[in-house]
C-alpha positions in Angstrom: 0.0 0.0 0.0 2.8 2.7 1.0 4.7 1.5 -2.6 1.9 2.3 -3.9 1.1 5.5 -2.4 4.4 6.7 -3.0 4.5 5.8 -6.7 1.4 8.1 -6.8 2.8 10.7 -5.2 5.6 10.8 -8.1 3.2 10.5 -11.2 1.6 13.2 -9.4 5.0 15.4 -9.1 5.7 14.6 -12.5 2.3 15.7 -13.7 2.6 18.6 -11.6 5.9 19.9 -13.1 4.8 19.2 -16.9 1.8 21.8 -16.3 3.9 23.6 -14.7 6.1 24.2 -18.0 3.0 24.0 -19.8 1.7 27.0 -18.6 4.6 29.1 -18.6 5.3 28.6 -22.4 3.5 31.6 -24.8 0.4 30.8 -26.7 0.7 32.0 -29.9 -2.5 32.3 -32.7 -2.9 31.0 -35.8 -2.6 34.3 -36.9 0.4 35.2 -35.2 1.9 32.1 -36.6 1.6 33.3 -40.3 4.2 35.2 -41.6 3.3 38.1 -44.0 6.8 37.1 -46.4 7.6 38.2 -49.1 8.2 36.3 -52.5 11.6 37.9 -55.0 11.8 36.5 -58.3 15.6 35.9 -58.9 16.9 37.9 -61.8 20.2 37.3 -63.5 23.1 38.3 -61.6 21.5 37.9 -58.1 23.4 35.8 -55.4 21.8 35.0 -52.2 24.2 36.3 -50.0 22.7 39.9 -52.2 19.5 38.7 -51.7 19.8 38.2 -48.2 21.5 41.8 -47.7 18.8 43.9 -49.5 16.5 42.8 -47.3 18.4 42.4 -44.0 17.7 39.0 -43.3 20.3 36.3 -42.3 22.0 34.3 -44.8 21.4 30.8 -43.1 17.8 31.9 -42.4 17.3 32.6 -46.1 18.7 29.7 -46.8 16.9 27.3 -44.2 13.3 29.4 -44.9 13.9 28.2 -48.7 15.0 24.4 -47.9 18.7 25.7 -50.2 21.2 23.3 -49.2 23.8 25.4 -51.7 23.5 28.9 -52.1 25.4 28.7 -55.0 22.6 27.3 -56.8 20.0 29.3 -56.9 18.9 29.9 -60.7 16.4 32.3 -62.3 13.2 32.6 -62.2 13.5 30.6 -58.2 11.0 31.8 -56.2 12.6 33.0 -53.3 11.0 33.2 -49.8 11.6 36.5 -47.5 11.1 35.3 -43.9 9.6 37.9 -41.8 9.1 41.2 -43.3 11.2 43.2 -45.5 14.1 45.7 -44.1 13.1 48.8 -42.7 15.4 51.8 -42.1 15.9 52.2 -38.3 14.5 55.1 -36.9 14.9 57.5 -33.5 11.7 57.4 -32.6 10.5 56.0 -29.4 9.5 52.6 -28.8 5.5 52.5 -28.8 3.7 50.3 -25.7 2.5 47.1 -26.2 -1.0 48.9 -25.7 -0.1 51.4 -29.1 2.3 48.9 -30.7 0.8 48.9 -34.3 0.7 45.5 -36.1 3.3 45.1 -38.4 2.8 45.2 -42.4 5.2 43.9 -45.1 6.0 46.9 -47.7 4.5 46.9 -50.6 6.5 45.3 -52.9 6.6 46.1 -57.1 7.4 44.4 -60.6 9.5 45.7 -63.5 8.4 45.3 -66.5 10.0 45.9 -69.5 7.5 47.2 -72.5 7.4 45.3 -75.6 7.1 46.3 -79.2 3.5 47.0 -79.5 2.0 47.9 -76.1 0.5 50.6 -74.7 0.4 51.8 -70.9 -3.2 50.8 -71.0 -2.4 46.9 -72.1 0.2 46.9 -69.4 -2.2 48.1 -66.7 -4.6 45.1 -68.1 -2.5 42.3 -68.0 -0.9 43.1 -64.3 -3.8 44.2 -62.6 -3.7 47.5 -62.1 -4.7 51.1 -63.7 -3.0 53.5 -66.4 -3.2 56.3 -63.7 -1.1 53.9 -61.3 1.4 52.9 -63.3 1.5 57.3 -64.4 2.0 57.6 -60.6 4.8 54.9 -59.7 6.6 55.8 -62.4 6.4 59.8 -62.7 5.1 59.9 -66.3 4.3 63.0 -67.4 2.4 62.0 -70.7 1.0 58.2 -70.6 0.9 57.7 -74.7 5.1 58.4 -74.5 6.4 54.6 -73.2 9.2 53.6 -75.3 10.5 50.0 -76.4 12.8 47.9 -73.6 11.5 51.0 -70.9 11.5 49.7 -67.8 8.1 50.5 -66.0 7.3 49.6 -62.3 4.4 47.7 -61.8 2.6 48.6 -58.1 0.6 45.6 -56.2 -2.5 44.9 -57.2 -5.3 46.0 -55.4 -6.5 42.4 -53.1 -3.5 40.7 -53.2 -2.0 37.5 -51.0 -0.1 38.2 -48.3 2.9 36.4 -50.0 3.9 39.8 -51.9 5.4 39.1 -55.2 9.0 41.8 -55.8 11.0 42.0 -58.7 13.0 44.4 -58.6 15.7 45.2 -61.5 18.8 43.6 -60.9 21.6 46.1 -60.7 24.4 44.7 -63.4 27.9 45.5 -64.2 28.2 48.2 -67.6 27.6 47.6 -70.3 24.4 45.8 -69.0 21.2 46.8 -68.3 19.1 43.4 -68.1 19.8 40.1 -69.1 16.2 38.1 -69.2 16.5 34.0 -69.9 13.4 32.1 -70.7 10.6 31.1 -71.1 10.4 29.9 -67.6 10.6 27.1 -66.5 13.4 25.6 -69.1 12.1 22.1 -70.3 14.7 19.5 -71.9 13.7 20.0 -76.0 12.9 23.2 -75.8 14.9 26.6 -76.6 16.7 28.8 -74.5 16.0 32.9 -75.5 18.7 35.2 -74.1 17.6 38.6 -74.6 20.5 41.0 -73.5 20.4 45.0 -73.4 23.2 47.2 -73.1 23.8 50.9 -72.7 26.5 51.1 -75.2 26.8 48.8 -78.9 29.1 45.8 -77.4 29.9 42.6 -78.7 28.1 39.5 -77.3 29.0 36.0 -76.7 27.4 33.2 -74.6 28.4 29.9 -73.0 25.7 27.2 -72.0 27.3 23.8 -71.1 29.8 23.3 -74.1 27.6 25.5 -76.4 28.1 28.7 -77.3 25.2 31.2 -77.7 25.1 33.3 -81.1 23.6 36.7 -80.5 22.0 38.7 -83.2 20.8 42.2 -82.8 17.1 43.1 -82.9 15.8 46.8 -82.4 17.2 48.1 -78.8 18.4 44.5 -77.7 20.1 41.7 -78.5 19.1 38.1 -78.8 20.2 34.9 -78.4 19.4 31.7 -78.9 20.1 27.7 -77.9 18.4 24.6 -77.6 18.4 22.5 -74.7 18.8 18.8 -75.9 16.5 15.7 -74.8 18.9 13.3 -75.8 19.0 10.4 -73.0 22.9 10.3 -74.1 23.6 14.1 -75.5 21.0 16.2 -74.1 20.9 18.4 -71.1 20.0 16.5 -67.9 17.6 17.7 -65.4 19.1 20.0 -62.7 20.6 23.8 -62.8 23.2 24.7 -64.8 25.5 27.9 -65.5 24.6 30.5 -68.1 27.1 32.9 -68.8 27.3 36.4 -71.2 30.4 38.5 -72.6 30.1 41.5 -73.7 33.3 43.2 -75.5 33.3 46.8 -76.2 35.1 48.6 -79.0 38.3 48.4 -77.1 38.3 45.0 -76.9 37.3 45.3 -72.7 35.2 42.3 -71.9 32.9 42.1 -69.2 31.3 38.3 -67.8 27.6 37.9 -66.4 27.0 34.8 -65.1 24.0 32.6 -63.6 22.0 29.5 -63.1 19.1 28.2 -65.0 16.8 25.4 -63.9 16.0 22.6 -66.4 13.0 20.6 -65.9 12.4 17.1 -67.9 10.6 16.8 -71.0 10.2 15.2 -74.2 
């Protein structure tokens, strides 16, 4: 009888201390669980040590929030997940109460787009959701029938959008370049790979995918280039990510090397 009193007593202690830890631990919400994160588009160029800089986050963070064992292969067009919210610059204000505290609201986050031969600003505002007078006023246009062929135009959120913000912001590249675009996304074994390359000056361009090189020709205010990606079971390109790179050689003979990763999927 006393064993078994005293064995009582002890599932009793124990009981006593795991409510005990129990009740001390936070209680969080469902809603305070959700993250408001943002979503960035990787553009050519972009590293995710950059990535991770612009918007002030840790690297390993990025890297764990986005299941990247290497962060040297992230490719373009990876959709890249901002834990938390976005950088904000530090201010020397004081601290409001947790009474006044306001609830914290990822930035609004905008697309580039680039206009194409043929489009107006009103076809734009269409096809991304938005209105001619919103596009005038993110981008400071002072006559909305003057848009101009490889402009790039910012593209402000959509009015009702997901709380998973979609950015794209233009990748800043080394002169000549202005924007190096590779599709169409995602890259599928037998189909062709377009390189469209812009640059501030007339340069020279030459391309490297795998142990092809990339002919560019030049169309309008771009150049463009152009390579297939094999489905061969023996000489095609396997599934995985691979490196893309660009040289452009000015007039003097001064070259200048972009490189990044592409994603190909399988196909037929």
């Amino acid at each position: 009888m006393q064993k078994r009193l005293a064995v009582l007593r002890k599932l009793w202690l124990v009981l006593w201390l795991v409510a005990l830890i129990a009740a001390s631990l936070p209680i969080r919400s469902v809603s305070a669980q959700s993250t408001n994160d943002t979503i960035y588009i990787v553009q050519a160029g972009d590293t995710l040590f950059g990535i991770a800089r612009r918007y002030g986050v840790n690297l390993v963070d990025l890297a764990v929030a986005n299941q990247i064992i290497n962060p040297d292969l992230i490719y373009v067009g990876q959709r890249i997940k901002i834990p938390g919210t976005a950088k904000t610059a530090p201010t020397a204000q004081a601290q409001p109460t947790a009474q006044t505290r306001p609830t914290s609201t990822p930035p609004a986050a905008n697309r580039i787009h680039i206009v194409q031969s043929g489009e107006t600003l009103y076809r734009i505002a269409l096809s991304n959701d938005t209105t001619v007078d919103a596009l005038v006023a993110a981008n400071n246009l002072s006559d909305a029938s003057l848009i101009l062929v490889g402009q790039q135009l910012i593209i402000p959120p959509a009015t009702g959008t997901s709380a998973a913000t979609l950015t794209q912001p233009s990748t800043p590249l080394p002169s000549p370049f202005t924007s190096i675009d590779i599709g169409p996304l995602p890259l599928i074994q037998g189909s062709l790979m377009v390189v469209t390359v812009r640059t501030d000056h007339p340069v020279t361009l030459n391309g490297a995918f795998q142990d092809w090189t990339i002919p560019f020709a030049p169309d309008g205010d771009k150049y463009i280039g152009l390579v297939g990606v094999g489905a061969h079971p023996v000489s095609g390109v396997k599934p995985g990510i691979y490196p893309v790179s660009v040289t452009a050689t000015d007039a003097k003979g001064q070259p200048v090397t972009v490189s990044t990763n592409v994603q190909i999927k399988a196909g037929h």
